[in-house]
DOZA-966404 format. One record per residue (C-alpha): x, y, z; residue in three letters. Coordinates in steps of 0.05 Angstrom, whole numbers, plus 5000, padded with zeros to 4 digits. Layout:
REM DOZA-966404
XYZala/...
***
This chain:
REM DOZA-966404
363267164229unk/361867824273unk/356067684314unk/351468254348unk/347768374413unk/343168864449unk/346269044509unk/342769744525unk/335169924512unk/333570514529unk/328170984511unk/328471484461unk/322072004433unk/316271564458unk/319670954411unk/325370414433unk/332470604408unk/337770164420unk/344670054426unk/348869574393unk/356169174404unk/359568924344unk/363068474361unk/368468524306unk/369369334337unk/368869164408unk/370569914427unk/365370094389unk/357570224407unk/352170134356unk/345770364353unk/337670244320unk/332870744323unk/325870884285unk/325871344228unk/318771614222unk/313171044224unk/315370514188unk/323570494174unk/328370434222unk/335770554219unk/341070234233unk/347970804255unk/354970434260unk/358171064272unk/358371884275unk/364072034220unk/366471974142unk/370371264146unk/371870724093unk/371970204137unk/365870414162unk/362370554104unk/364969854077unk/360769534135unk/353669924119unk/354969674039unk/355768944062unk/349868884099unk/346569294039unk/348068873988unk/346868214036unk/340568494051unk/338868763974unk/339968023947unk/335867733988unk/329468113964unk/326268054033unk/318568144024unk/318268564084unk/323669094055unk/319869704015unk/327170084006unk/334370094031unk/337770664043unk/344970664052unk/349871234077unk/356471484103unk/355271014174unk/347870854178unk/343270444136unk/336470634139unk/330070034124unk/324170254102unk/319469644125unk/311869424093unk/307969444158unk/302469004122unk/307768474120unk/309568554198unk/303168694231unk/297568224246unk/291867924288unk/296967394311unk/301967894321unk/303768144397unk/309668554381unk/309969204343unk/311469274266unk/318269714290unk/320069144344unk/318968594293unk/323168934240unk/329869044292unk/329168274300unk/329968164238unk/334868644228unk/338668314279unk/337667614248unk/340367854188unk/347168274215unk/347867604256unk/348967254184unk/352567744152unk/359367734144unk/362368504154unk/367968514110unk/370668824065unk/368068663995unk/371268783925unk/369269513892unk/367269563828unk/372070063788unk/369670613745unk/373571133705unk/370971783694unk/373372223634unk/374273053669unk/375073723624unk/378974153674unk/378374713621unk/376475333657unk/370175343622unk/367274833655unk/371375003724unk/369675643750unk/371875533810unk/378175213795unk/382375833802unk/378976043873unk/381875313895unk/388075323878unk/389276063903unk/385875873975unk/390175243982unk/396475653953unk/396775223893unk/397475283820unk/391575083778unk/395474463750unk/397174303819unk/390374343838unk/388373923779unk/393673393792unk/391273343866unk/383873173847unk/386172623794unk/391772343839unk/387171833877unk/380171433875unk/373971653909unk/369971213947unk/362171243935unk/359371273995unk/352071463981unk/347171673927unk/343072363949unk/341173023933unk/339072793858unk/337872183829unk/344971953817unk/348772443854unk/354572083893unk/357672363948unk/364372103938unk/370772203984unk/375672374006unk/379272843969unk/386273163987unk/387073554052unk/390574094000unk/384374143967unk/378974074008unk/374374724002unk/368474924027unk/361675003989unk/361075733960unk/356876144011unk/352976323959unk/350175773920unk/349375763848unk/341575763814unk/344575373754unk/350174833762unk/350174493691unk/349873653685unk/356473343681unk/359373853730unk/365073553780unk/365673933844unk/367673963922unk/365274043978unk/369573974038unk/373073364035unk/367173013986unk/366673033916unk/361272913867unk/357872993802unk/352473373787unk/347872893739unk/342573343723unk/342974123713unk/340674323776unk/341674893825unk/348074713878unk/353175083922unk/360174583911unk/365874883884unk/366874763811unk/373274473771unk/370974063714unk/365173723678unk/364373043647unk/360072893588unk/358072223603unk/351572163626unk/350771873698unk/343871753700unk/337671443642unk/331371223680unk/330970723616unk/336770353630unk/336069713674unk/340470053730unk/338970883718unk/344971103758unk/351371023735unk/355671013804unk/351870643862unk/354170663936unk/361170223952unk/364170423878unk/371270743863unk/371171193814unk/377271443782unk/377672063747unk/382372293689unk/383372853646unk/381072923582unk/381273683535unk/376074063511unk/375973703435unk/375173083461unk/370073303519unk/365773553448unk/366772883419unk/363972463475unk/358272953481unk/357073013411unk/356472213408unk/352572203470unk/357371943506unk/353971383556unk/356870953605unk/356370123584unk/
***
């Protein structure tokens, strides 16, 4: 079991930040600091990394089961998870210490009895109409990466995609990491109508789009499931530490699963 300590304080915009040594990364400094008045995060690292990623979902999910009274939201990403706190629940007449110092107590209590490792991923296949269509950016792709458009296609379906966090719109996962022969910029000109279903990239990620929505990632397919139903018990369809596989599907069967309202289970 990887166990935690302070070993820096130091101060940081009129509030305490702190460094951190796992002790399962030994090379490796952690860090707290406040976000805003009542959250604080917690950053295990600068850069796009599985293994890093699969630490912030462990102590999300350890931390999500637990249904702490004191945790309003969690708020997981690439490499930091960010804990929005109920200062009601942390401040009082008894208390001495502040509601931020209370809550990175806590939060160390609870990395102290987590275990960081690597957890099982739940699997989840995604049907993809590469017809051009629905990918009008599929062609700019392939001729920046010097590619053919089944090439390109190929590429995108020939691994799984790690969710690493939900953002932008309710059920939009930034997922990663795609093929260096593929990776791609977001257009420099952003589009004022991407429609839902739309699968795109942007630099190494790629996502979905789950509502129609304005966006700038390059465009090479749409799905017609639907990723996200505030009715359902969980809305979103991909949460943060899933793999998602994609694979190809043609334009008759893309208009079957829509026309049946095609729904994840």
């Amino acid at each position: 079991m990887p166990s935690f300590m302070i070993v820096c304080p130091k101060l940081q915009l009129a509030a305490r930040s702190y460094c951190v040594f796992c002790a399962m990364h030994p090379s490796t400094d952690y860090r707290f600091y406040p976000c805003g008045d009542h959250a604080l995060t917690l950053e295990l690292g600068n850069r796009i990394d599985r293994q890093i990623n699969q630490q912030v979902i462990a102590l999300f999910q350890f931390l999500q089961d637990r249904r702490l009274p004191w945790i309003k939201d969690l708020i997981p990403s690439y490499h930091t998870l960010t804990v929005v706190y109920d200062l009601l629940q942390l401040t009082g007449s008894e208390n001495k210490t502040t509601a931020y110092d209370q809550a990175l107590t806590l939060m160390q209590q609870a990395i102290a009895a987590c275990e960081l490792k690597t957890t099982a991923s739940r699997k989840v296949q995604i049907p993809v109409c590469y017809d051009p269509v629905f990918g009008p950016d599929l062609s700019f792709i392939a001729d920046a990466h010097g590619l053919s458009v089944a090439e390109t296609i190929a590429l995108h379906l020939s691994r799984s995609y790690r969710v690493y966090l939900l953002g932008f719109l309710p059920g939009f996962a930034y997922m990663g990491s795609v093929d260096e022969k593929i990776a791609t910029p977001r257009r420099s000109s952003p589009r004022v109508s991407v429609a839902a279903g739309s699968v795109g990239i942007a630099g190494e990620q790629t996502g979905i789009y789950p509502f129609e929505s304005p966006g700038g990632w390059q465009l090479l397919g749409r799905t017609p499931l639907r990723l996200f139903d505030a009715h359902r018990a969980q809305p979103a369809l991909l949460q943060p530490g899933d793999e998602v596989q994609f694979y190809a599907i043609d334009i008759t069967e893309f208009n079957n699963l829509q026309q049946h309202g095609a729904m994840y289970s």
